[in-house]
C-alpha positions in Angstrom: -22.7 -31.4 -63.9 -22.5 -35.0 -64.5 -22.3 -35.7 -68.5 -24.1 -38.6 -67.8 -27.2 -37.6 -66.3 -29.9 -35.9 -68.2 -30.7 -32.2 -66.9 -34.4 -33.5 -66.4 -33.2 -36.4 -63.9 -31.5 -33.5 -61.7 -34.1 -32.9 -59.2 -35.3 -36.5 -59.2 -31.2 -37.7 -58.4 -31.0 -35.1 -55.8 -33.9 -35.6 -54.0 -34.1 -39.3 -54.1 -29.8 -38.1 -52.3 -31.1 -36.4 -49.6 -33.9 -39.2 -48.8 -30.7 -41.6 -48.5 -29.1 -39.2 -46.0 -31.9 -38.8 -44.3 -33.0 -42.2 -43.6 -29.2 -43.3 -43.1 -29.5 -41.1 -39.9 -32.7 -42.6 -38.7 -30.8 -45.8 -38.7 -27.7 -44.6 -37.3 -30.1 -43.1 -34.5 -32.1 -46.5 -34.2 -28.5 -48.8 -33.6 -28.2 -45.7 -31.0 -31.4 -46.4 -29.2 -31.2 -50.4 -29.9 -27.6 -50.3 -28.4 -28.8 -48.2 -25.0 -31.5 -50.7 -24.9 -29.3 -53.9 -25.1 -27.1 -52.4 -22.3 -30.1 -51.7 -20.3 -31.2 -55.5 -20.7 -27.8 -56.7 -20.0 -27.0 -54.7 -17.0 -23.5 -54.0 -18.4 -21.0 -51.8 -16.2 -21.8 -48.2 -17.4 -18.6 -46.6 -16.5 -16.6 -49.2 -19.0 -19.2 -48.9 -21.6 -19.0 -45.1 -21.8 -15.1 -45.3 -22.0 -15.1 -47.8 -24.5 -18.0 -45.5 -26.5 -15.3 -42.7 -26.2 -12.3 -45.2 -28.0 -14.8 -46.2 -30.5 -15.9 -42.6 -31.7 -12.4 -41.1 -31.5 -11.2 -44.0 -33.2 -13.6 -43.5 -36.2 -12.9 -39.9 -36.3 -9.1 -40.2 -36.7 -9.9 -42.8 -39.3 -11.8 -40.2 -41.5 -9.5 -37.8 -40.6 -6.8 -39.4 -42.1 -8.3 -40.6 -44.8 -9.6 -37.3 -46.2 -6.2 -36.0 -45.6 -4.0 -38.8 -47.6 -6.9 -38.1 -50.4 -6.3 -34.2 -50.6 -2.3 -34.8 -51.1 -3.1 -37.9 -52.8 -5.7 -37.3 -55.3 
């Protein structure tokens, strides 16, 4: 437990947590949806966007990846 939060403010922390998560994936989802949509309007080459979608996501991943790993022998 966190010695600085009451017992009573728990469920309130926790909940009001998950609501955060929650609507950080509804926007995530949205920029999803408003991307497709842009590329839709701007007639952009498909096979160039999907490749560059692949870059961008494995790029992000091995970002994280390596991050959490310098933390563990890190910290």
């Amino acid at each position: 437990m966190n010695p600085s939060l009451p017992e009573r403010h728990v469920p309130a922390a926790l909940f009001f947590f998950n609501v955060g998560v929650e609507i950080g994936q509804l926007g995530a989802i949205a920029s999803v949806f408003a991307l497709r949509w842009l590329v839709s309007r701007l007639r952009l080459r498909r096979p160039a966007l999907g490749r560059g979608l692949v870059y961008a996501l494995g790029s992000t991943a091995a970002y994280w990846s390596i991050e959490r790993i310098v933390a563990v022998f890190t910290g």
